[in-house]
C-alpha positions in Angstrom: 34.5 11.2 -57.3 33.5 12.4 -54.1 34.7 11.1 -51.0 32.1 10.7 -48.0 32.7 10.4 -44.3 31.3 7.2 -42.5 29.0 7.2 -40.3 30.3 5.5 -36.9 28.2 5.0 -34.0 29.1 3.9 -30.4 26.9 5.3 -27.3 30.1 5.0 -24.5 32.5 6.5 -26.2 31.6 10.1 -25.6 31.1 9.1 -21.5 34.3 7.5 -21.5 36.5 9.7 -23.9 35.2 12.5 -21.6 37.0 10.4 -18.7 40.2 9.6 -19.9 40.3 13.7 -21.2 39.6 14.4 -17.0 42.0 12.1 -16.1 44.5 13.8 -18.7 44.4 16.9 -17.4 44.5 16.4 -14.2 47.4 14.3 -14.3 49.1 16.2 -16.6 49.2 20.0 -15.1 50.9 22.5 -16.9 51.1 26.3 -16.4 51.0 27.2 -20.1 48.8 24.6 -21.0 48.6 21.5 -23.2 47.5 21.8 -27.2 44.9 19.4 -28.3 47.7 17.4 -30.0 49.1 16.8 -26.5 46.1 16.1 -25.4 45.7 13.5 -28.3 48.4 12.2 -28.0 48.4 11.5 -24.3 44.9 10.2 -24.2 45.2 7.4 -26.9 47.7 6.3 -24.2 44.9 6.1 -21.6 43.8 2.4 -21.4 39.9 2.2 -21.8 37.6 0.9 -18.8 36.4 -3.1 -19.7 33.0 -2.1 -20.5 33.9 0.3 -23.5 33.4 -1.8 -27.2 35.3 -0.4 -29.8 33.4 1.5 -32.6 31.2 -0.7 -35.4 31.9 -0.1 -38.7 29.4 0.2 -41.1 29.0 -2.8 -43.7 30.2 -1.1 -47.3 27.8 -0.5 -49.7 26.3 -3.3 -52.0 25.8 -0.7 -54.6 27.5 1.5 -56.2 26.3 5.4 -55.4 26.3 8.6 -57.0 25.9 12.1 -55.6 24.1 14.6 -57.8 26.9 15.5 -60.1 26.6 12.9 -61.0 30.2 11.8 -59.2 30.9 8.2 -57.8 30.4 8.6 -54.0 33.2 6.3 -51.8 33.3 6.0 -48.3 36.3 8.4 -47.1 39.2 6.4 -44.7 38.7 4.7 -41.2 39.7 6.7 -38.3 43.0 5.5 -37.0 42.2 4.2 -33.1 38.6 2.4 -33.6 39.7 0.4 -30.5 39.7 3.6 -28.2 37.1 5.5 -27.7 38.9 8.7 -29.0 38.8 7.1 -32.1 40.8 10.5 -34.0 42.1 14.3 -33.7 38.5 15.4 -35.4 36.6 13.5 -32.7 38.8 14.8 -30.1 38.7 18.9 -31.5 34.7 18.7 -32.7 32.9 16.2 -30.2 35.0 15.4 -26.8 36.2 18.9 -26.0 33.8 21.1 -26.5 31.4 19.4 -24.3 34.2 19.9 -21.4 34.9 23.9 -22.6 34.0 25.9 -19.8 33.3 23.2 -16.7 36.5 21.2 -16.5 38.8 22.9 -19.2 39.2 26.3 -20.9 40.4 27.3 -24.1 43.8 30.4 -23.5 45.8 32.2 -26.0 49.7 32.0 -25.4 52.4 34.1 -27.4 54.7 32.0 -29.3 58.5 32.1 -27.8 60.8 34.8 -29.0 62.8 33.4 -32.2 59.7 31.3 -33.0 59.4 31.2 -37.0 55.7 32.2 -36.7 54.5 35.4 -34.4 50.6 33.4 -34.4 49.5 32.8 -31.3 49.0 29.5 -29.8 46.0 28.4 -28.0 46.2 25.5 -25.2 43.7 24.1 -22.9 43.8 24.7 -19.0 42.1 23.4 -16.3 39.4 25.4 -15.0 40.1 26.9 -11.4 36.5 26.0 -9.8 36.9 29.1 -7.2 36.7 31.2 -10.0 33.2 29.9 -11.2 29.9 31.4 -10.4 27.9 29.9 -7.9 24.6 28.5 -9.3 21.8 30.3 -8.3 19.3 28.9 -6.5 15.9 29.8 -8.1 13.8 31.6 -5.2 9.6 30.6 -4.6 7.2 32.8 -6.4 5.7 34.9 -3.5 2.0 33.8 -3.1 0.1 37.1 -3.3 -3.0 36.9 0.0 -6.2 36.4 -1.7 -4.6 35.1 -4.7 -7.0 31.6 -4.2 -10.1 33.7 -4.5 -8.6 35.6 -7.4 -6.6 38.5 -6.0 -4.0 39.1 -9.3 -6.1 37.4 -12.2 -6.5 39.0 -15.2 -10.1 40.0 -15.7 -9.6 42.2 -18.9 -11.3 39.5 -21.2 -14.6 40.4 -19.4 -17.2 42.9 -20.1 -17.3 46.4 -17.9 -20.4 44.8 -15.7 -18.7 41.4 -15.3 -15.7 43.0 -14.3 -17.2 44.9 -11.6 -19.3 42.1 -10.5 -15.9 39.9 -10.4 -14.1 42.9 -8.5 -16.8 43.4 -5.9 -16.9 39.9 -5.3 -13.3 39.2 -4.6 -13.2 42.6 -2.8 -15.5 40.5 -0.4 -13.7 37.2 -0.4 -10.7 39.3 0.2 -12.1 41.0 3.4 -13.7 37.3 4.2 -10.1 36.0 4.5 -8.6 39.0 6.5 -11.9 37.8 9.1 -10.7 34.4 9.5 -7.1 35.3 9.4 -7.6 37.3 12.6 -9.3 35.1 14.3 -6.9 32.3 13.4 -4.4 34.5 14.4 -5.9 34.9 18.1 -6.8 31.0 18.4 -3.5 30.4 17.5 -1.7 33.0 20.5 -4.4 31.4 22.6 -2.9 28.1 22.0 0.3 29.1 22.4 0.1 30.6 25.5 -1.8 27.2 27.0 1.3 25.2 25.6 3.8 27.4 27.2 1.6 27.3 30.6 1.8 23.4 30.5 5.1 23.4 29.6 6.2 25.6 32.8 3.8 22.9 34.8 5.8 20.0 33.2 9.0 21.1 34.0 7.8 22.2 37.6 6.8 18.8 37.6 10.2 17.2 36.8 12.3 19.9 39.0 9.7 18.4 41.8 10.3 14.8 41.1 14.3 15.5 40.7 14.1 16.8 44.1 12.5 14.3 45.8 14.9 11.7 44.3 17.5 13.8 45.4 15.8 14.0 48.9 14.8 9.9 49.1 19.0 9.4 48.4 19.9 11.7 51.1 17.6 9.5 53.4 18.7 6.3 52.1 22.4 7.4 52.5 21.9 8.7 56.1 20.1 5.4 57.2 22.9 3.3 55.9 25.3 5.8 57.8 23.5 5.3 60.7 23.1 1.5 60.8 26.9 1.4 60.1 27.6 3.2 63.1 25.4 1.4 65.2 27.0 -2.1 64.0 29.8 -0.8 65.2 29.1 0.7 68.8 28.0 -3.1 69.4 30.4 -4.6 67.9 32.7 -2.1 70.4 30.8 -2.5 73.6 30.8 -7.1 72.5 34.3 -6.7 72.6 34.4 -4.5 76.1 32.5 -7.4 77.6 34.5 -10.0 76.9 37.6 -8.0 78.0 36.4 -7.4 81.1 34.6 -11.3 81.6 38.4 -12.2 81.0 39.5 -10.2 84.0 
């Protein structure tokens, strides 16, 4: 009789058994460590999110199945947490953590305490320190080789000798070509710069000029109100002097 695992399927539990492992560990530091049994043990207590659906289990067999000994084939036992996405310790050891291994947690040996019955070593899992991670590196642009759109760095070997020359010569010309206009791109383009920069020393002239004359204009405006004021008052002075001495 040969016992055979079922096949269980359920696409969010590896997304969310990855989460409540996170959440795990980083709720639960430890400088030595936690075992996967710990681990386990402390994520079954982890209450899914409302959108995980526990695992389906396969109809059983209508008919009965052999393998090719000839042997009665049954379908082996149910894992014991179908309602939680870590459904067992197998799914846990082979499917959750190695996909973390490396990123979020590492694997560590640790040396059994003194007196232990067995000298075997232990091994835990620890939360990766991200300072110690290599940067990514960022993949840098080909360089773009000059003449390389008129064929400067293509493989000619498939031609003949005469086609080969013929295809050197020619790019050799094309190549030269391009230095030509390059040049005189080159000198339209200082030309142009050096017209830009002109204008823009006759704009900002311009501006200082009209800055100026605003500053000027308020000067004015501030002197003539100046003035006026102290003109109101003279006659107001010399009304007043009248009527004094009209009183004497």
């Amino acid at each position: 009789m040969n016992v055979v695992a079922r096949t269980l399927t359920n696409p969010t539990a590896l997304k969310e058994g990855l989460r409540i492992v996170k959440t795990v560990v980083a709720t639960n530091p430890s400088s030595s460590g936690l075992t996967t049994a710990e681990i386990y043990k402390l994520a079954i207590q982890q209450r899914p999110s409302a959108s995980f659906q526990p695992w389906s289990v396969p109809p059983p067999p209508s008919k009965i199945t052999y393998g090719k000994g000839g042997d009665q084939r049954i379908d082996g036992p149910l894992p014991p947490h179908l309602e939680h996405p870590i459904r067992s310790m197998a799914y846990l050891k082979n499917t959750v953590l190695p996909v973390l291994e490396g990123n979020v947690i590492q694997k560590v040996e640790m040396a059994r305490k003194k007196g232990a019955t067995s000298t075997t070593s232990v091994w835990k899992w620890k939360a990766v320190d991200k300072s110690t991670l290599p940067k990514p590196r960022i993949p840098q642009p080909p360089k773009k080789i000059f003449g390389s759109e008129v064929g400067v760095g293509e493989d000619w070997s498939h031609l003949n000798k005469r086609r080969r020359r013929a295809r050197y010569g020619k790019v050799r010309r094309d190549v030269e070509a391009l230095k030509a206009h390059a040049l005189v791109m080159a000198k339209v383009n200082r030309r142009k710069a050096r017209v830009q920069k002109i204008e823009d020393m006759k704009e900002t002239r311009k501006q200082r000029r009209i800055l100026l004359e605003r500053k000027e204009a308020a000067r004015i405006r501030t002197s003539t109100t100046e003035e006026a004021k102290q003109s109101s008052w003279s006659e107001r002075v010399k009304g007043l002097a009248a009527k004094a001495k009209g009183l004497l």
